[in-house]
C-alpha positions as CSV (number, residue, x, y, z in Angstrom):
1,X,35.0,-38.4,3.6
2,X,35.5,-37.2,0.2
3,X,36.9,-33.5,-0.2
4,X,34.7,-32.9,-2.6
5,X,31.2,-32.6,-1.2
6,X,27.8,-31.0,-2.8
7,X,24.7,-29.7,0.0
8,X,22.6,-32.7,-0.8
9,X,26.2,-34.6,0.3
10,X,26.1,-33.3,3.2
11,X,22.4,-34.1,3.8
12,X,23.1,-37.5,2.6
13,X,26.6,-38.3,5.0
14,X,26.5,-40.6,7.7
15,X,29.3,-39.3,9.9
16,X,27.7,-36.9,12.3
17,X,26.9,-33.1,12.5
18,X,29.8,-32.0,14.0
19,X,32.2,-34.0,11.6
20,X,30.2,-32.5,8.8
21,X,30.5,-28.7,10.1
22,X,34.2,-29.7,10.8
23,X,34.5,-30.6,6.6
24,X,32.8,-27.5,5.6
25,X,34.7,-25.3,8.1
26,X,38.3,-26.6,6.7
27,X,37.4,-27.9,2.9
28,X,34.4,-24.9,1.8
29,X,37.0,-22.3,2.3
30,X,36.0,-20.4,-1.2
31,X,32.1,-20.8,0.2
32,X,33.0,-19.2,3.2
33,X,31.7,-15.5,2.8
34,X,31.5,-13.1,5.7
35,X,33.3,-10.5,4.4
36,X,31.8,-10.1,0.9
37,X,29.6,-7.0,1.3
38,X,26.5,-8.5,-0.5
39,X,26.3,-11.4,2.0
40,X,26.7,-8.6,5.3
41,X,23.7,-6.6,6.5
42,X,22.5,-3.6,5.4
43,X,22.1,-0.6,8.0
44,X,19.6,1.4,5.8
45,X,17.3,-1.7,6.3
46,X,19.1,-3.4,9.6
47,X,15.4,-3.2,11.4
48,X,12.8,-3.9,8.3
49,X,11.1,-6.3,9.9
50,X,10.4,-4.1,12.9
51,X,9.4,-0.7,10.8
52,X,6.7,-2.5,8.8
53,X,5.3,-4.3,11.2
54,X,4.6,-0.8,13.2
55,X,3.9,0.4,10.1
56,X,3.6,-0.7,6.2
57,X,4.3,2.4,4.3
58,X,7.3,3.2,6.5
59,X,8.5,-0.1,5.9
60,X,7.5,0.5,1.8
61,X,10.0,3.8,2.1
62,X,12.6,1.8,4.0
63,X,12.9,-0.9,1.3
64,X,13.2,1.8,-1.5
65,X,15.9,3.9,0.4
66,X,18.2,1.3,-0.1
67,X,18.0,1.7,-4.1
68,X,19.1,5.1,-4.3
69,X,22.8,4.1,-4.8
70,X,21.9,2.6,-8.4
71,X,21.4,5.6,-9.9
72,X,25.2,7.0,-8.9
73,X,26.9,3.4,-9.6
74,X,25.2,3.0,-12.9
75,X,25.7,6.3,-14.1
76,X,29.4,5.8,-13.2
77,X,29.4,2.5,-14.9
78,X,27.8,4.4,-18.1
79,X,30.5,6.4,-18.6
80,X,33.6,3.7,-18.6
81,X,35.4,3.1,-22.2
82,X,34.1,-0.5,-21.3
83,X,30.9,0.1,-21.3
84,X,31.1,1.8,-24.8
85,X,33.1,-1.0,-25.9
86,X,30.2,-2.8,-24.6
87,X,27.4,-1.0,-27.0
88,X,29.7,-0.9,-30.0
89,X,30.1,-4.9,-29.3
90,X,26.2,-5.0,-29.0
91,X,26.0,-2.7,-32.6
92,X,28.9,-4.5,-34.4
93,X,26.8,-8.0,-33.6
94,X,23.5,-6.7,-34.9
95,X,25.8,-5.8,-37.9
96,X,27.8,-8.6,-38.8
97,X,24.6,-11.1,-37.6
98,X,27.1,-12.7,-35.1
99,X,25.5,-13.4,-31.4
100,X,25.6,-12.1,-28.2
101,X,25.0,-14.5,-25.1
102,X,23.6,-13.6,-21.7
103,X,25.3,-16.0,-18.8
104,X,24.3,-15.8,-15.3
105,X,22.5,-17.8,-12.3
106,X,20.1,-17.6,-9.7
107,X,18.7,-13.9,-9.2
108,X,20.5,-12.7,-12.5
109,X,20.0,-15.6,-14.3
110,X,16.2,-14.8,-13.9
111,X,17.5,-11.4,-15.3
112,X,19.6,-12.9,-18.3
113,X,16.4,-14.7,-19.4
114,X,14.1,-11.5,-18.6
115,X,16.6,-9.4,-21.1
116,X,16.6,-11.9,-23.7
117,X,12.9,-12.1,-23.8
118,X,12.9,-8.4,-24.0
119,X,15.0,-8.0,-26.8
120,X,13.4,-10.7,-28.9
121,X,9.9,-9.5,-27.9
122,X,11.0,-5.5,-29.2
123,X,12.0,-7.3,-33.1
124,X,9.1,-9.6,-33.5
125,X,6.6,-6.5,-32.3
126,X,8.9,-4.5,-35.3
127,X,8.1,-7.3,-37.4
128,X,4.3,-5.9,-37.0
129,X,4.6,-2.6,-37.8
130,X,7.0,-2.8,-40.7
131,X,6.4,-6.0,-42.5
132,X,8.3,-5.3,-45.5
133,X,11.6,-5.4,-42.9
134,X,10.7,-9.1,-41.7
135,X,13.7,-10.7,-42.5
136,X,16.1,-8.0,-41.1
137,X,13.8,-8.1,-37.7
138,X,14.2,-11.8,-37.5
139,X,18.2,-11.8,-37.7
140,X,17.7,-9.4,-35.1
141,X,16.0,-11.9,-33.1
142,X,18.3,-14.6,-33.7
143,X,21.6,-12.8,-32.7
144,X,20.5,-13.2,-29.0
145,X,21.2,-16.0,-26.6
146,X,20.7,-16.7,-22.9
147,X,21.1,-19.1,-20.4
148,X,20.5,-19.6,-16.5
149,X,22.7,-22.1,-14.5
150,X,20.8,-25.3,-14.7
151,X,18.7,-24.3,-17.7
152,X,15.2,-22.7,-18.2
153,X,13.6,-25.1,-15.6
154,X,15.9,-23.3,-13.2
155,X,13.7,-20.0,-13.7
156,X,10.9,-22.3,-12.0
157,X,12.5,-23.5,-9.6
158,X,16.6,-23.4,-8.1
159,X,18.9,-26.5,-9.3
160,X,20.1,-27.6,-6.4
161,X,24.3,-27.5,-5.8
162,X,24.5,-26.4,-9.9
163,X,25.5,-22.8,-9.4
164,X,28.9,-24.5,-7.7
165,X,30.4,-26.3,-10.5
166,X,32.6,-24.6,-12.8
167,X,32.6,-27.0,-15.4
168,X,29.0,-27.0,-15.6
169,X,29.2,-22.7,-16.5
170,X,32.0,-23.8,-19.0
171,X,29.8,-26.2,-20.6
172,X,26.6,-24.0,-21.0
173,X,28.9,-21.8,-22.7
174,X,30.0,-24.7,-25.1
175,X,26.5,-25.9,-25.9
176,X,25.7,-21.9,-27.0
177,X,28.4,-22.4,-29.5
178,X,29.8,-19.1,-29.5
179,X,32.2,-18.2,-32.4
180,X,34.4,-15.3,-32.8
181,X,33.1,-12.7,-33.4
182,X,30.7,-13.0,-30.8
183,X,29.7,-11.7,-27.4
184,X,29.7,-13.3,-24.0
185,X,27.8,-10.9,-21.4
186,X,28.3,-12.7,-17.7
187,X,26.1,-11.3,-15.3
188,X,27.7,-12.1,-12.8
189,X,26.1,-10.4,-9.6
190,X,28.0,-10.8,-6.4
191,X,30.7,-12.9,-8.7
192,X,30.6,-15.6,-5.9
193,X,29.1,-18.6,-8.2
194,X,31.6,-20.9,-9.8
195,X,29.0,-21.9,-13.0
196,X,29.2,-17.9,-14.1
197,X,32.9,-17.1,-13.3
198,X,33.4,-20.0,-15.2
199,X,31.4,-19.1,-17.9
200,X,33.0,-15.9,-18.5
201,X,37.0,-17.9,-18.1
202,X,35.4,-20.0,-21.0
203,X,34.0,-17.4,-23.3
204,X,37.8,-15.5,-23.3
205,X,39.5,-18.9,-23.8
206,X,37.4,-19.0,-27.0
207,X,38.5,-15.8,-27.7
208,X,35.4,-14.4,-27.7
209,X,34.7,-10.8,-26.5
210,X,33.7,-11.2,-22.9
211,X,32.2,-8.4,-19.9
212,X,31.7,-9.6,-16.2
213,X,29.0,-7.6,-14.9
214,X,30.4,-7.4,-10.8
215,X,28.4,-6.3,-8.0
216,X,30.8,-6.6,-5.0
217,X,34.5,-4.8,-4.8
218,X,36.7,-6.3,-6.9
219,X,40.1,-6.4,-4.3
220,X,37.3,-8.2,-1.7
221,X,36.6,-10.7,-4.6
222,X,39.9,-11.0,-6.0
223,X,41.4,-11.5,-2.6
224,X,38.7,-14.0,-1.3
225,X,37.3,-16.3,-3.9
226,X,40.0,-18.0,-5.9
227,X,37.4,-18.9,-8.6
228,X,36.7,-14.5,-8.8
229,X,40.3,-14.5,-8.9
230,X,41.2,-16.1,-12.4
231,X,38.4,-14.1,-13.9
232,X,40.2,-10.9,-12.8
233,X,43.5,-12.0,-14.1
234,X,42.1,-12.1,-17.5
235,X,43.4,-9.4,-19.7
236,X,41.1,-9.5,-22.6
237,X,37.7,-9.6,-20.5
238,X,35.8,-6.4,-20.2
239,X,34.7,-5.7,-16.3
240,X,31.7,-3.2,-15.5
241,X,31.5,-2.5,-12.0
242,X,28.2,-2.2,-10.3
243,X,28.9,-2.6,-6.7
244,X,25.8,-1.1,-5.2
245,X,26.6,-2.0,-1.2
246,X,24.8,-4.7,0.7
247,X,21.2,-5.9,0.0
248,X,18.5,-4.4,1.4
249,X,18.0,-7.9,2.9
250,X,21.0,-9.7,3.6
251,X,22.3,-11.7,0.9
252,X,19.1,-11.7,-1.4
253,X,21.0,-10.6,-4.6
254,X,17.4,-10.6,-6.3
255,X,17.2,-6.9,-4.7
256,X,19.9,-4.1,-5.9
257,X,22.4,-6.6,-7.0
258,X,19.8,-7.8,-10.0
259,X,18.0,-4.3,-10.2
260,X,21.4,-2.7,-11.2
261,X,22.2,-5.3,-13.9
262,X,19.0,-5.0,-15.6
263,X,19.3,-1.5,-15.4
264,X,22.8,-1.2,-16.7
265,X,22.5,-4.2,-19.1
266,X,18.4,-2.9,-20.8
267,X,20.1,0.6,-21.0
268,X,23.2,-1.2,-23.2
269,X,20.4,-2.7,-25.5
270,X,18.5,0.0,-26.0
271,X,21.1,2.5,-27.4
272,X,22.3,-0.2,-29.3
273,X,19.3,-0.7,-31.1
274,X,18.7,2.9,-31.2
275,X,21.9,3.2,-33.3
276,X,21.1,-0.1,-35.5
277,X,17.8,1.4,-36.2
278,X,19.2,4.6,-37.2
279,X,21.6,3.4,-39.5
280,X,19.5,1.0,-41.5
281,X,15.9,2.4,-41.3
282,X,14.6,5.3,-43.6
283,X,13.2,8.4,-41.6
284,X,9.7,7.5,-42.1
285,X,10.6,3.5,-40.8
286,X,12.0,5.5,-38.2
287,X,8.6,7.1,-37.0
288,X,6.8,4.0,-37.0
289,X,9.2,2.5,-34.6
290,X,7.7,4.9,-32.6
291,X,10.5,4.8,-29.4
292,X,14.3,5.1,-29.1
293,X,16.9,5.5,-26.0
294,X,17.0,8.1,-23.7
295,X,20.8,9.3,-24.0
296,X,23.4,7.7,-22.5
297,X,23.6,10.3,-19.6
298,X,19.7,10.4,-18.9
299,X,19.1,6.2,-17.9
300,X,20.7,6.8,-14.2
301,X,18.5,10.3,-14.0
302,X,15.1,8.6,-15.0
303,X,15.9,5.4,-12.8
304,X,15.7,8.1,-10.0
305,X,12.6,9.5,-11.2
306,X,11.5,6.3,-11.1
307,X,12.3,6.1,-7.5
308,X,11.0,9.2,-6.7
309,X,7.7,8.3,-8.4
310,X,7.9,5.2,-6.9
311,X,8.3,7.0,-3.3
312,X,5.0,9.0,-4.0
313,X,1.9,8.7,-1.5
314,X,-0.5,7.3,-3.5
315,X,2.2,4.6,-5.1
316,X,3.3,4.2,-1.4
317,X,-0.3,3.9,-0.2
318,X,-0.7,1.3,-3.5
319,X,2.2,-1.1,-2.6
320,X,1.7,-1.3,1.5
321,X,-2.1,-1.9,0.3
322,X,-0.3,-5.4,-1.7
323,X,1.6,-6.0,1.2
324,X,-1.0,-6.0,3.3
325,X,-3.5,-7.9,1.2
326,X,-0.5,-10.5,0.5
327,X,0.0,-10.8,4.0
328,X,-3.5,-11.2,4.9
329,X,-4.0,-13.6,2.4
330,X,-0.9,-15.8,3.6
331,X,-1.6,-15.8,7.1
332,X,-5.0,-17.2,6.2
333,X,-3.0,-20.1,4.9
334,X,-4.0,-18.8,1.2
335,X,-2.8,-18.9,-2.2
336,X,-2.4,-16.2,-4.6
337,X,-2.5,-16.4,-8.7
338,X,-1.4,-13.8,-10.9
339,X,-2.8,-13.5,-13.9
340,X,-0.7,-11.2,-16.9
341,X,0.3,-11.7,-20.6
342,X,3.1,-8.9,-22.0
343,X,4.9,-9.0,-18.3
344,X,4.5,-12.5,-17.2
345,X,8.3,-13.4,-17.4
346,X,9.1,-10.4,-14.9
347,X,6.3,-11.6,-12.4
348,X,7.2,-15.4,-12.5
349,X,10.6,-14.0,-11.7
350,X,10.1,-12.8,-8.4
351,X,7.6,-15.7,-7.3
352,X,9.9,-18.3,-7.9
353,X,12.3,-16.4,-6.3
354,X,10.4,-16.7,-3.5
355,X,11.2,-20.0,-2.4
356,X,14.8,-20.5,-1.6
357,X,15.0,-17.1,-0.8
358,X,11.9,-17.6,2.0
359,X,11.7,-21.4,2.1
360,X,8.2,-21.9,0.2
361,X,6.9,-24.5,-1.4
362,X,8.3,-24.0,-5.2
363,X,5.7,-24.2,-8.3
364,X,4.1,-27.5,-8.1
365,X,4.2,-29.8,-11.7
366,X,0.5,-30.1,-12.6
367,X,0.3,-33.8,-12.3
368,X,1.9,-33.3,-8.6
369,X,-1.0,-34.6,-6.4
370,X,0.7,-34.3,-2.8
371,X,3.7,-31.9,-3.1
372,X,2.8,-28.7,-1.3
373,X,1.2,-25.4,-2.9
374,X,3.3,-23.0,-3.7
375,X,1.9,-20.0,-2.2
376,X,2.0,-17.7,-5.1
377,X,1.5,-18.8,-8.7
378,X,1.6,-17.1,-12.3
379,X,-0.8,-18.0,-15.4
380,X,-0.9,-16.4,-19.1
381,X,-5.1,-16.6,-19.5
382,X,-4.5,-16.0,-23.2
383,X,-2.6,-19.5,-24.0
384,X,-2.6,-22.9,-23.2
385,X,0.7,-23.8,-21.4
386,X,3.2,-24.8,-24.1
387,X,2.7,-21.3,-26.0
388,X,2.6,-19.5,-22.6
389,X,6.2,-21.2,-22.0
390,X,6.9,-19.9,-25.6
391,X,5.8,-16.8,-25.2
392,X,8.1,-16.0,-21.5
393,X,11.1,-16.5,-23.4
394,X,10.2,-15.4,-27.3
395,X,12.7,-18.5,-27.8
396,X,12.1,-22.3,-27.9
397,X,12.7,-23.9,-24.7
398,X,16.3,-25.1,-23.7
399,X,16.9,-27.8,-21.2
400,X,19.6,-29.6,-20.3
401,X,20.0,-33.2,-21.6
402,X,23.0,-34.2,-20.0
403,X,23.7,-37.7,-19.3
404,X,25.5,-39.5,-16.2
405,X,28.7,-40.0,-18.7
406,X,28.7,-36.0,-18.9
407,X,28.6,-35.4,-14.8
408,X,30.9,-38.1,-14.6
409,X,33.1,-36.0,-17.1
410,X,32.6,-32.9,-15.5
411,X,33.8,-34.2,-12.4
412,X,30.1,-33.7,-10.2
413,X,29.7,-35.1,-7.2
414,X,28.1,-38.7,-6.3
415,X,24.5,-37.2,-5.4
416,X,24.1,-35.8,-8.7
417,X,25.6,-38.6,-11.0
418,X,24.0,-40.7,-9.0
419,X,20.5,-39.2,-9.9
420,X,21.3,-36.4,-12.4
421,X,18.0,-33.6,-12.0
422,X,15.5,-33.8,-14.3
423,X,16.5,-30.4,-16.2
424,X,15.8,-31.1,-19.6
425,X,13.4,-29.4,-22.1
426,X,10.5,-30.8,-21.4
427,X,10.2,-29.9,-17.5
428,X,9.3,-26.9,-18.0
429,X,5.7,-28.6,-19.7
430,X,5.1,-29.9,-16.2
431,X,3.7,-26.4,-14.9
432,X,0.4,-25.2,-16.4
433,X,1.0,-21.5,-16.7
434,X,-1.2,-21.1,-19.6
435,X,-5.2,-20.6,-19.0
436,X,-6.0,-24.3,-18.2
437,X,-8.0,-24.6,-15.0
438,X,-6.3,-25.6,-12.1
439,X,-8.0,-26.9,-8.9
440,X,-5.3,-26.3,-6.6
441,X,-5.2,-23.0,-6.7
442,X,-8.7,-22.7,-5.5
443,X,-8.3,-25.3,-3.1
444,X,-8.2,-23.1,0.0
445,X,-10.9,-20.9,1.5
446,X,-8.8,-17.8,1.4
447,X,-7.7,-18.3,-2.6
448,X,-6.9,-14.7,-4.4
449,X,-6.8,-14.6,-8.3
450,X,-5.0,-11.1,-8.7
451,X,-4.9,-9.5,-12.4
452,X,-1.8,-7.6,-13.0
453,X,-2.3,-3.9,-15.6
454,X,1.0,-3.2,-16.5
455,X,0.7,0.1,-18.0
456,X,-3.0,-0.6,-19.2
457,X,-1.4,-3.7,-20.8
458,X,-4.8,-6.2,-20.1
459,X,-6.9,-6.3,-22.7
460,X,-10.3,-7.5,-22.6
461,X,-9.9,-11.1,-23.4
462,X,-7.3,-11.0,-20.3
463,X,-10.6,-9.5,-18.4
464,X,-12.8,-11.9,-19.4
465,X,-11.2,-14.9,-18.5
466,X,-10.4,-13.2,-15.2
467,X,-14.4,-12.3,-14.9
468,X,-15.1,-16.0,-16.0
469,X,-13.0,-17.6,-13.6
470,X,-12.9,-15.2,-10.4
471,X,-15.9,-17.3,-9.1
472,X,-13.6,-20.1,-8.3
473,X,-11.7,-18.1,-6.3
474,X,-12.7,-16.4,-2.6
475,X,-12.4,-12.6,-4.2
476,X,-10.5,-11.2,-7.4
477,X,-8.7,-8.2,-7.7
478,X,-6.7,-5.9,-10.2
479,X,-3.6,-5.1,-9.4
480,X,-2.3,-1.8,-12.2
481,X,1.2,-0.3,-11.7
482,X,3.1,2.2,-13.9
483,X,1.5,4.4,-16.1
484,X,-2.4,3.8,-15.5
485,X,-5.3,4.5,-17.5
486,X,-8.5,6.0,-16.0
487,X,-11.0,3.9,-17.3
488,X,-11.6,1.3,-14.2
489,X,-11.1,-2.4,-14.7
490,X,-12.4,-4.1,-11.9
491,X,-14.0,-2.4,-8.4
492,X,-11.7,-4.4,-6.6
493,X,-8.1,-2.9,-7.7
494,X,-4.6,-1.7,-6.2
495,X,-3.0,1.1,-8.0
496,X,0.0,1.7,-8.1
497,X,0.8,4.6,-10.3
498,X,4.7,5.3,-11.4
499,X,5.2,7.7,-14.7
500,X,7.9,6.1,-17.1
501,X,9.8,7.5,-20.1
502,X,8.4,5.0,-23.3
503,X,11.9,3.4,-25.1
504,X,12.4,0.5,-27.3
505,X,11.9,-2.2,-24.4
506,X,10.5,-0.1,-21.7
507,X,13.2,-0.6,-19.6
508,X,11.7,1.5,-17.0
509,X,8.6,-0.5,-16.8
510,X,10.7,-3.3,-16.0
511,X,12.5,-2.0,-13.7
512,X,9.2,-0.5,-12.0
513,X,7.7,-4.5,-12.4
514,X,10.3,-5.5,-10.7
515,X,11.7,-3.3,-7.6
516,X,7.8,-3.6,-7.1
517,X,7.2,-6.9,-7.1
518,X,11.2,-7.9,-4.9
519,X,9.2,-4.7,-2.7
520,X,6.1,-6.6,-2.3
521,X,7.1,-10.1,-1.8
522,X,9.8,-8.8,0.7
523,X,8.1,-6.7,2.6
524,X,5.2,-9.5,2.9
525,X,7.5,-11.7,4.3
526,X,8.9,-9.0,6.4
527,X,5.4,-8.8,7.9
528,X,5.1,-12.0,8.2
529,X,8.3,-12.4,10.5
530,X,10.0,-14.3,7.7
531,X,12.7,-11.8,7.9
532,X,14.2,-10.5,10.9
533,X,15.6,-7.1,11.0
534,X,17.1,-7.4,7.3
535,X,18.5,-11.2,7.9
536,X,16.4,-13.7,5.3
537,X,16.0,-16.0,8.6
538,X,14.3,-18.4,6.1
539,X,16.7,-19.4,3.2
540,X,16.6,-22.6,1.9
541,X,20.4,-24.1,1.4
542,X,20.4,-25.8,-2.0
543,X,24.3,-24.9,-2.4
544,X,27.3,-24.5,-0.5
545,X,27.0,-20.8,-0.5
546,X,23.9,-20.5,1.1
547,X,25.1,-23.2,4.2
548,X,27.7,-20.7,4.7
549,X,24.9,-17.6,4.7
550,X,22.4,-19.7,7.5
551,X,25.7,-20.4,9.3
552,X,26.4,-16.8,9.7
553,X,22.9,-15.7,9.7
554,X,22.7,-17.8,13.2
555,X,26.0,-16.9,14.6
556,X,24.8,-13.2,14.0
557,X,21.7,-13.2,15.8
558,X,22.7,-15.7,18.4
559,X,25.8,-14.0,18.9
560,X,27.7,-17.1,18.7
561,X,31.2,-17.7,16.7
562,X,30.7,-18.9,13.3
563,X,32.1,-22.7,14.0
564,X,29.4,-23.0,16.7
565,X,26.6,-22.0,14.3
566,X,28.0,-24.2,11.5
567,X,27.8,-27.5,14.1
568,X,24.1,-26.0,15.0
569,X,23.0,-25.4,11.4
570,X,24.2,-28.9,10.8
571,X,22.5,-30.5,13.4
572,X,18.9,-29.0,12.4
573,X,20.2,-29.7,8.5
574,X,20.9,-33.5,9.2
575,X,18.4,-34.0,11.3
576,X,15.4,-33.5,9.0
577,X,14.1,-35.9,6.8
578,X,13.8,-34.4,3.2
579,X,9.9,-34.8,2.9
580,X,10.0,-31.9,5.9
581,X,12.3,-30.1,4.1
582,X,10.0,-27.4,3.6
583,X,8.4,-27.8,7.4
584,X,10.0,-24.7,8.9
585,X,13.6,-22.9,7.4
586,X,16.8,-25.2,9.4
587,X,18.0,-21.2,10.6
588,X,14.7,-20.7,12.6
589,X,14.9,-24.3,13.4
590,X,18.6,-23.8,15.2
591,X,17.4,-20.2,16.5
592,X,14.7,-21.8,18.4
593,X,16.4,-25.0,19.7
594,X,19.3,-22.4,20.8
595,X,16.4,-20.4,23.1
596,X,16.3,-17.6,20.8
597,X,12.9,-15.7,19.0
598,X,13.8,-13.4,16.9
599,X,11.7,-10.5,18.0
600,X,13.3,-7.8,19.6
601,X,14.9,-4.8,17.7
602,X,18.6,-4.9,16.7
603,X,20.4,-2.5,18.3
C-alpha cells in the first residue's frame, strides 16, 4: 500500500477496514488533530443542540456568545506593527499599481473570494459617481487577486483531497504571477491545510511580501503540523494572529475562525482605501465618495455593537423565526431558494458551506437530471447565469485547467491523475444562479422561494420577478436584515433588524450577512439533530483532515480510544458505495451500528 494515500484512496483500497485505519493511524500523522484547539469542542456551545431544541432563541443567544472573543483578538491584532505593515503594503500597492493576492481554502477561501469581490465592487460603484476618475478606479480594480484551493468552482462545491497538497497551493500562487513588489495575503484559518501553508512558503520564496492570517496558537501549530512549521520559520513573512478559541461547533472553521478574518482583513481594506482616497482625491471627490473607515481603534468596538445589536429581542425573535421556518421547511423534505443581487456572494457562501460541513446534497449542475437537490439554493433574478457568475466575483471566472502531466508533476495521488476533477472555467456555467427558471426547485410540495433585503438593498425589478415567480413555489417570503426600511415589501417577511456604521465596503453588513446566515444554517441543523451538543455529527470527509475529525468525533461521544473509532469510521467509510454517499453522514452511520443515539445531554 502506497504511503502516499488521498480520502478517495482510501475509499477506493482493497485491503480491508482495519488495514486502512492501521495506514492512516501510522502514515496521516500531520492529519491527526486532537489537540489543535479549532478541531476540540467548545464549552460555551458544548450542549447547542439540546438548548435550541427546548428553545430557539436561547439557542440564537448561545451561538452568538461564542463570538464575543473577536472583538478582543482583533483589536489586539489591530494594533501589531504587522498589521500596519499590512495597510501600508495594502496603500503602497494601490500606489505603485502592483497586486495584492488573497490565498486561502475551504471556509476562508469562501472569504478570500467574498473580499475580493468587495473590493472590486467598492471601485467600479466609484467609477459611477466620479466618471472623470475611470481610469484611476479601474487600476484599482485590477490590483486585486484571489484564489480558493481548487478554483472558483470550489466556492460551489468542496474539491475533494485538494486542500492536502502543497504543491497544488504553490502552484495557484504561480499561475497568479505575483512579482515583487507585490502582496501575498494567506488566510490561512486554523493553518492546518497544506495548499495555503504552501501558498504563503511560495509567495516568500518569490520574495514577495507575505502575511499568514492564523487562527490557532502558534507553539500548538508549530509543534504539531510539520507543514505549519516551515511557515513559522520564515523570517520575512508577516504573521497576524487571530486565534479566537474553539468553534462554536467543533471544527466548522466557517464560524469565528472565518468571521475574524473577514473582520480583520475588510477592516485592512478599508483604511487603506480611506488613505488612497485621501491622498489622490480633491475635497469635493472626497464628498461624493460619500463613506470612509472608522479609525483603526473603533472596527473591534462596532463589531461588538454589532453583536449587541445582533443579541436584541426583536433581531433574536427575527433569526429563531429563520430557524424555525428553515427547519420546518426541511423536515417537510423541502427546498429553499434565495433570491438577492448586491449580497449574493455572501449568501452562496454559507449554503454551499452547508454540505460538507452537514453532509447535503451540494448545488446540482442544471443539466443534472438524477443527482439529488441540494436543499438550499441561491439565484441573482436580475441576470441570466453567466453575468450572475460575473457579477459574485466582479472578476472573470478562473478555473483550473490542469492537465494529468501537471498532477503527475505535482506528485498527486493515483485517484486524482487518474481522473483529474473537472475544475476548470467553465464549471462554474453548469449552475443556473441567474433568473432562468428552474423546475427543481419547485419540485417538492413544501418548496420556499425566500427574498433576501440586505439593508433595503431589493429593488423593484428584484420584487417583481419574486412576485412573478412565487406562484411556483408553496409560499414566498422576504427575508430583511440590517438596517431596514419601513415601507413593507411583502406580508410574508422575517426581520431581522441590526444598525451598522456605513464605510467604503460595509464591512459590517458583511459581517452581519454572514454571522447571520453561519447562525441560521447552524442552528437549523442543530434543530434538526444534525449536530449533537456542538460536534458536526454529519461532516462529509472529502480530505484527510476531516477522516481524522469523524474519527475523533466518534471516539468522543462513544467514549472509545481514537484507534477504535478510526477502524469503525473506516468500516462505515468502505462499506458504502459512492452513489450513497450522501444516504446518511459515515459518523452517524458508526454511532448507530456502535448502539449509540446521540440524544442525551453532555455532561
Amino acid at each position: 500500500m502506497n504511503n502516499k494515500k488521498s480520502a478517495q484512496d482510501y475509499r477506493e483500497t482493497e485491503l480491508g477496514y482495519k488495514a486502512a485505519a492501521k495506514h492512516f493511524l501510522e502514515n496521516e500523522k500531520q492529519f491527526q488533530l486532537g489537540v489543535i484547539p479549532t478541531e476540540q469542542s467548545n464549552p460555551i456551545t458544548k450542549n447547542l443542540s439540546f438548548i435550541i431544541a427546548k428553545d430557539t432563541k436561547e439557542g440564537v443567544k448561545n451561538l452568538l456568545s461564542a463570538d464575543e472573543k473577536i472583538s478582543v483578538v482583533v483589536e489586539k491584532a489591530m494594533a501589531t506593527k504587522e498589521f500596519d505593515l499590512l495597510i501600508d503594503d495594502l496603500v503602497r500597492v494601490m500606489t505603485e499599481r502592483k497586486k495584492f493576492v488573497l490565498s486561502s481554502v475551504g471556509a476562508s477561501g469562501r472569504m478570500a473570494l467574498t473580499l475580493g469581490s468587495m473590493w472590486r465592487k467598492f471601485w467600479f460603484e466609484m467609477i459611477s459617481k466620479i466618471p472623470n476618475r475611470k481610469e484611476l478606479f479601474m487600476d484599482m480594480i485590477n490590483v486585486s487577486d484571489d484564489f480558493m484551493t481548487g478554483g472558483d468552482r470550489a466556492l460551489v462545491q468542496s474539491v475533494e483531497n485538494y486542500e492536502d497538497y502543497m504543491s497544488f497551493g504553490r502552484e495557484q500562487i504561480t499561475e497568479s504571477k505575483v512579482k515583487p513588489g507585490d502582496v501575498v495575503l494567506a488566510l490561512a484559518e486554523c493553518a492546518l491545510s497544506a495548499s495555503i501553508d504552501a501558498s504563503a512558503l511560495e509567495g516568500d520564496d518569490l520574495g514577495i511580501s507575505t502575511y499568514f492570517f492564523y487562527t490557532n496558537p502558534k507553539d500548538i501549530l508549530s509543534k504539531t503540523i510539520e507543514r505549519a512549521r516551515l511557515v513559522f520559520e520564515r523570517k520575512n513573512i508577516k504573521f497576524i494572529d487571530l486565534y479566537v478559541g474553539n468553534m462554536a461547533v467543533a471544527g466548522s472553521t466557517r464560524m469565528q475562525s472565518a468571521t475574524v478574518q473577514l473582520l480583520a482583513v475588510g477592516a485592512a481594506f478599508e483604511i487603506a482605501i480611506s488613505k488612497f482616497l485621501e491622498e489622490n482625491l480633491t475635497a469635493d471627490e472626497l464628498k461624493v465618495v460619500g463613506t470612509k473607515a472608522l479609525n483603526k481603534n473603533d472596527y473591534a468596538k462596532a463589531y461588538s455593537n454589532v453583536l449587541k445589536e445582533m443579541n436584541k429581542p426583536k433581531a433574536v425573535a427575527g433569526l429563531a423565526k429563520f430557524i424555525e421556518k428553515e427547519t420546518d421547511i426541511y423536515n417537510k423534505k423541502g427546498l429553499v431558494t434565495y433570491i438577492a443581487h448586491d449580497y449574493l456572494i455572501d449568501i452562496m457562501t454559507d449554503t454551499t458551506e452547508r454540505q460538507p460541513t452537514f453532509t447535503l446534497p451540494p448545488f446540482r449542475k442544471y443539466a443534472d437530471k438524477t443527482s439529488g437537490i441540494s436543499w438550499a439554493y441561491v439565484k441573482d433574478p436580475l441576470y441570466p447565469s453567466e453575468v450572475a457568475w460575473q457579477h459574485i466575483f466582479y472578476r472573470p471566472i478562473k478555473g483550473l485547467d490542469w492537465t494529468k502531466e501537471d498532477y503527475i508533476r505535482m506528485n498527486a495521488t493515483h485517484d486524482i491523475i487518474s481522473n483529474p476533477p473537472l475544475v476548470g472555467s467553465d464549471q462554474v456555467f453548469l449552475y443556473n444562479i441567474g433568473n432562468e427558471d428552474d423546475e427543481s426547485r419547485y419540485s417538492t410540495e413544501h418548496s420556499v422561494l425566500m427574498a433576501v433585503d440586505v439593508d433595503g438593498s431589493v429593488n423593484k425589478d428584484l420584487m417583481k420577478w419574486f412576485t412573478n415567480n412565487k406562484v411556483k413555489f408553496s409560499e414566498g417570503l422576504v427575508v430583511r436584515i440590517g438596517d431596514i426600511p419601513e415601507d413593507k415589501l411583502c406580508s410574508n417577511e422575517i426581520l431581522i433588524p441590526v444598525a451598522t456604521p456605513k464605510t467604503p465596503l460595509n464591512l459590517m453588513t458583511h459581517m452581519v450577512v454572514k454571522v447571520g446566515f453561519n447562525l441560521v444554517s447552524t442552528g437549523t441543523m442543530a434543530k434538526m439533530g444534525r449536530i449533537w451538543g456542538n460536534w458536526m455529527i454529519q461532516v462529509f470527509p472529502t480530505n484527510k483532515k476531516l477522516i481524522d475529525r469523524s474519527a475523533r468525533i466518534i471516539a468522543n461521544i462513544a467514549n472509545i480510544p481514537y484507534e477504535v473509532a478510526l477502524e469503525e469510521f473506516f468500516k462505515s467509510y468502505l462499506g458504502r458505495s459512492k452513489k450513497e454517499q450522501y444516504r446518511e453522514s459515515f459518523v452517524v452511520e458508526t454511532l448507530k451500528r456502535l448502539g449509540i443515539e446521540p440524544t442525551a445531554e453532555i455532561e
